[in-house]
C-alpha positions in Angstrom: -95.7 -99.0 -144.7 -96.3 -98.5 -140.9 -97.4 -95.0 -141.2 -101.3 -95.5 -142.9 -102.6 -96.5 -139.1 -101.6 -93.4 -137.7 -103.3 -91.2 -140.7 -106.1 -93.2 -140.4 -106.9 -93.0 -136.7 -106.1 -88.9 -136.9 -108.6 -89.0 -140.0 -111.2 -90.6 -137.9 -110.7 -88.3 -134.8 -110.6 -84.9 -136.4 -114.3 -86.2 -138.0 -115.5 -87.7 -134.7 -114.5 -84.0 -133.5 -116.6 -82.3 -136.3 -119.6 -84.9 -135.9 -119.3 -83.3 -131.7 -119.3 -79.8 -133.0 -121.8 -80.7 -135.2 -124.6 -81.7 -132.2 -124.1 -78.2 -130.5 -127.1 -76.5 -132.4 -129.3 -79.2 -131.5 -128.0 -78.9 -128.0 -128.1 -75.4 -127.8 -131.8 -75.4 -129.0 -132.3 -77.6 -125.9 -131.8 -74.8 -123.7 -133.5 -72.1 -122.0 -135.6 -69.6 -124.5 -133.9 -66.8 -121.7 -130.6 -67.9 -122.5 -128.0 -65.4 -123.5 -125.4 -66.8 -126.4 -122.5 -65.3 -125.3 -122.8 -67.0 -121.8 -123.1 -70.0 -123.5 -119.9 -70.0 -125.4 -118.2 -68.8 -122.2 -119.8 -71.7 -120.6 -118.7 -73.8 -123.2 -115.2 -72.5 -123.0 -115.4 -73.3 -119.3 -116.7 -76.4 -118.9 -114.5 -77.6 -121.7 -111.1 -76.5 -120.2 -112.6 -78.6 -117.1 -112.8 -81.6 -119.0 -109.8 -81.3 -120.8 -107.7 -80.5 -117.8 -109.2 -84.0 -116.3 -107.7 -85.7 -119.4 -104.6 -84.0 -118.7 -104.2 -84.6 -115.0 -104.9 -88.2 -115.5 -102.1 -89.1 -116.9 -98.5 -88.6 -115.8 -96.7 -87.9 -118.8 -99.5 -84.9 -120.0 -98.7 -83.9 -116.3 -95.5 -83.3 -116.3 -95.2 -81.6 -119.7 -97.0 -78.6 -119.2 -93.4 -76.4 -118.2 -92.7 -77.2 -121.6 -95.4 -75.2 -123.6 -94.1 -72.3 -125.4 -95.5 -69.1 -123.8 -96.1 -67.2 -127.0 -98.1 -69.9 -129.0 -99.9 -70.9 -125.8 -101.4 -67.3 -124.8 -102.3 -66.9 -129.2 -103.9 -69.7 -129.3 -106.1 -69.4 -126.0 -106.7 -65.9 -126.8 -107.9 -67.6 -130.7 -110.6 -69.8 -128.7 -111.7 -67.1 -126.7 -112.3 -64.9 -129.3 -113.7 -67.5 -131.6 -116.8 -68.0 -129.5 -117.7 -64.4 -128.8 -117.1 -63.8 -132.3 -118.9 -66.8 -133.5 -122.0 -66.3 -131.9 -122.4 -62.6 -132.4 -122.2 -63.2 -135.8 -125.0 -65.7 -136.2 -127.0 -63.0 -134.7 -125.9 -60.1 -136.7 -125.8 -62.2 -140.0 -128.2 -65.8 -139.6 -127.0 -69.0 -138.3 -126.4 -70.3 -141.8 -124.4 -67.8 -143.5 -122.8 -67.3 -139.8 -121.7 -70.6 -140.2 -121.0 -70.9 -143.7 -117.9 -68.3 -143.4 -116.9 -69.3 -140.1 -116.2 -73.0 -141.2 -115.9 -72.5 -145.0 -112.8 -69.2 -144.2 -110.6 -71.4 -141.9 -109.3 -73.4 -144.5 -108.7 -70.5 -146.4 -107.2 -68.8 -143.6 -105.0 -71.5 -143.2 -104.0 -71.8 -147.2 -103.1 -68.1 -147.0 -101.0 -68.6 -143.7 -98.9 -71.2 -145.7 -98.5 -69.1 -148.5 -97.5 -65.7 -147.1 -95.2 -67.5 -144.2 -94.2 -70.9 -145.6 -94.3 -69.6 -149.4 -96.3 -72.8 -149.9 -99.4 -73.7 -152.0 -101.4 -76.7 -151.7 -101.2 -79.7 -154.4 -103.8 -79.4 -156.8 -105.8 -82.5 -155.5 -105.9 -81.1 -151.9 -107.1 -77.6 -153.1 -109.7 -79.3 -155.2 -111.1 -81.2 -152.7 -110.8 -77.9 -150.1 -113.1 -76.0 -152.8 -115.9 -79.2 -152.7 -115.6 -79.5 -149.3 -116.0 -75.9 -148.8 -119.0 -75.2 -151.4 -120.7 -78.5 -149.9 -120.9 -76.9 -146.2 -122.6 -73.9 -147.7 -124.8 -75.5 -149.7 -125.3 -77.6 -146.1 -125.7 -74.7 -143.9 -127.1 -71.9 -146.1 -131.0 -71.8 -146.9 -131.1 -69.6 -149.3 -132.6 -66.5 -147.9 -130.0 -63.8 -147.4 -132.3 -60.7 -146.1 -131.5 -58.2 -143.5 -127.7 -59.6 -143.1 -125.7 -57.4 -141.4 -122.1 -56.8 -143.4 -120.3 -56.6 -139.7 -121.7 -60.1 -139.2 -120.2 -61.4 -142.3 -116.5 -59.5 -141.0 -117.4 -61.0 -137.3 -118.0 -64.1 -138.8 -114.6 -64.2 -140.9 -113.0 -63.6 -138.0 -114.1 -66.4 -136.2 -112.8 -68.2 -138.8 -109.1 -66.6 -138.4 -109.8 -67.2 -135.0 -110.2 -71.1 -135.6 -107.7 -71.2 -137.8 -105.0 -69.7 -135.5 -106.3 -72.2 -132.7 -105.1 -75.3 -135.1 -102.2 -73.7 -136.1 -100.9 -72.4 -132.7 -101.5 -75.9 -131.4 -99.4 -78.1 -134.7 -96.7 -75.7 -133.8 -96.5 -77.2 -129.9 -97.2 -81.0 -130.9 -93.3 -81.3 -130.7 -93.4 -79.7 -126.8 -96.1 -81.5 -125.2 -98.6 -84.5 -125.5 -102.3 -83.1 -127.2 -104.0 -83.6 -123.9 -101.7 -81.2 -122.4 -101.9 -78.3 -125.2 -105.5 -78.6 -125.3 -106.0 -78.6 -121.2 -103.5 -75.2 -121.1 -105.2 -73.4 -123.9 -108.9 -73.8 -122.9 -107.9 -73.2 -119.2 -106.5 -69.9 -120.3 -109.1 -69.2 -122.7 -111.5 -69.8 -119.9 -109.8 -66.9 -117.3 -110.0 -64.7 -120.8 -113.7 -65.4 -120.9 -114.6 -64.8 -117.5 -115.6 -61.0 -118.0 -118.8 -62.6 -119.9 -120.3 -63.8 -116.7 -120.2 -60.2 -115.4 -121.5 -58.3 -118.2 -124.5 -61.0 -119.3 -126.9 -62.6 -117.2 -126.4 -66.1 -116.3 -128.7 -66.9 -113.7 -131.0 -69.0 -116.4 -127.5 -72.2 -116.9 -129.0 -72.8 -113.4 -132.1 -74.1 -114.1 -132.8 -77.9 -113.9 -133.4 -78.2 -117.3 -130.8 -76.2 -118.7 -127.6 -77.7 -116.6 -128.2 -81.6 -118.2 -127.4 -80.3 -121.2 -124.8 -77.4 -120.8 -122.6 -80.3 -119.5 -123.0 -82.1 -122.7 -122.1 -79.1 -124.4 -119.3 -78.6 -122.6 -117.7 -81.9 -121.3 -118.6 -83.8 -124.3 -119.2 -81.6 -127.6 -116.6 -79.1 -126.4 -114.1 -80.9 -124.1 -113.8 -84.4 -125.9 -114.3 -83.0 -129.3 -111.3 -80.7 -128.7 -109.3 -83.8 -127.3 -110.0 -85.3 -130.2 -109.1 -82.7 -132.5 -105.8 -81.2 -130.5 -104.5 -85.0 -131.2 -105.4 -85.1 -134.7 -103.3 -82.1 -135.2 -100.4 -83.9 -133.8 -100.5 -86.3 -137.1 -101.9 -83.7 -139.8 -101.6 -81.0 -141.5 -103.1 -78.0 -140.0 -105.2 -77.4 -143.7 -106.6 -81.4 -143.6 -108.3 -81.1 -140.4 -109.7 -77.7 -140.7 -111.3 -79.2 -143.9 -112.3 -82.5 -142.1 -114.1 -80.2 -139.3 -116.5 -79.1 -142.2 -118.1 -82.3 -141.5 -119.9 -80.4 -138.5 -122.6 -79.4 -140.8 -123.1 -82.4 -142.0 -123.8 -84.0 -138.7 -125.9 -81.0 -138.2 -128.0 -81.5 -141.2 -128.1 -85.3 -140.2 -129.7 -84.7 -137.2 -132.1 -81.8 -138.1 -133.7 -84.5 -140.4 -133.5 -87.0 -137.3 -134.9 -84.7 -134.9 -136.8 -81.7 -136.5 -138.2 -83.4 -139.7 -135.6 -80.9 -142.0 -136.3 -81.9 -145.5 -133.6 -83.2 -147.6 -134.1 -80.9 -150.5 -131.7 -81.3 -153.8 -129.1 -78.6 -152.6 -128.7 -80.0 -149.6 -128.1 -83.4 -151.1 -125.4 -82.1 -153.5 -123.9 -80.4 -150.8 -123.7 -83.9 -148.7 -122.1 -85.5 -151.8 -119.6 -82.6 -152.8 -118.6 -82.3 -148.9 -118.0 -86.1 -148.9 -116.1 -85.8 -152.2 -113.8 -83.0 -150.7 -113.2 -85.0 -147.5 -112.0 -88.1 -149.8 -109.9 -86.1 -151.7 -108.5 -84.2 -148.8 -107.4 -87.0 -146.7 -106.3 -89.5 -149.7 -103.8 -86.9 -151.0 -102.6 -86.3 -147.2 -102.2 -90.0 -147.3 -100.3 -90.6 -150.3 -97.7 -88.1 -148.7 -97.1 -90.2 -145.5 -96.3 -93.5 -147.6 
């Protein structure tokens, strides 16, 4: 009976993770109107691997256990978070922010289901998958508004992939747990990532994350909504399933939603209030089952 308080505490950091994700719009809208999107998921990227590299480096053993990441997984899953962001954010221009969304977050799980299938040749219980399905339909009822005109097919695809990409992050990094502590997976990943994101910064203008009022808040993106939301995350995976905390991370929208009707007077219309109550009922079903396995 030791092993709830373990579950528990990676329950609560993968959604302290999504609630961090889930304040990036809002940041974002903070910024510049000059800024360019794919900087700022570079910078994001960045500042991030900064952070987490400081979480690293402060501690000895995280120190010492970066010889012992596996080369492979390492270079797929920083290549994963590189890709995510450039794919993410072109596809919430090609196809709208909420259907953008909706497939990035709402495919990972999927992504995830279909990985276990094809390569483990295992499906999830019927509880967990149920609870996948609410979680799933709840973010899009969260995120989407309804209005589907002028979306671009290649965003939906870009979109997807961002998902895959996601998905592959959170798998690559369950598959080290056993190597290395979370702080150093995360730290070497993002740092790579970084160095694969770098080309951004030569292509797009960045001369506008300069600005007084644009800095404040691009190291809130990155240090906190980026850097200790990934810290967060990376350890959950160390004590759940890959599947659970994608699923948890579709929380993000609801901490989005939260704080569009905090901050930008949103209304809270019927469909988004199901989709609050079939996310939390997905979430509870989720993490109960995962629960019941580690008893």
């Amino acid at each position: 009976m030791s092993r709830p308080a373990p579950h528990i505490l990676a329950v609560l950091a993968a959604l302290a993770a999504a609630m961090l994700w889930g304040t990036t719009g809002t940041l974002q809208s903070l910024l510049p109107a000059a800024r360019e999107p794919l900087v700022v998921g570079a910078l994001r990227v960045t500042l991030g691997a900064a952070a987490l590299m400081a979480f690293a480096l402060a501690r000895p053993a995280a120190r010492r256990a970066f010889g012992r990441l596996p080369l492979g997984p390492l270079l797929f899953a920083a290549m994963a978070v590189a890709a995510y962001n450039m794919l993410f954010f072109a596809a919430i221009l090609m196809a709208g922010v909420g259907i953008g969304t909706a497939i990035t977050i709402g495919s990972a799980p999927l992504w995830v289901a279909a990985y276990e299938l094809l390569r483990l040749r295992r499906l999830p219980p019927p509880r967990k998958a149920l609870g996948q399905a609410l979680a799933i339909t709840g973010a899009a009822f969260l995120v989407v508004s309804g209005r589907a005109e002028g979306v671009s097919a290649f965003g939906l695809i870009l979109a997807a992939g961002a998902g895959l990409c996601y998905a592959t992050y959170s798998l690559a990094s369950s598959s080290m747990s056993a190597r290395a502590p979370s702080a150093t997976i995360a730290s070497a990943i993002f740092s790579l990532a970084a160095l694969f994101s770098l080309p951004v910064f030569v292509i797009f203008p960045a001369s506008w994350a300069f600005a007084p009022e644009a800095l404040p808040w691009l190291l809130v993106l990155g240090f906190v909504s980026t850097g200790l939301a990934y810290a967060l995350y990376t350890w959950s995976l160390t004590r759940l399933a890959p599947g659970t905390a994608v699923t948890l991370a579709l929380a993000e929208p609801l901490t989005a939603w939260l704080l569009a009707l905090a901050i930008v007077d949103e209304s809270a219309t019927p469909l988004k209030l199901a989709g609050a109550a079939l996310l939390l009922l997905g979430l509870y079903l989720v993490t109960k089952r995962e629960r019941a396995e580690s008893l």
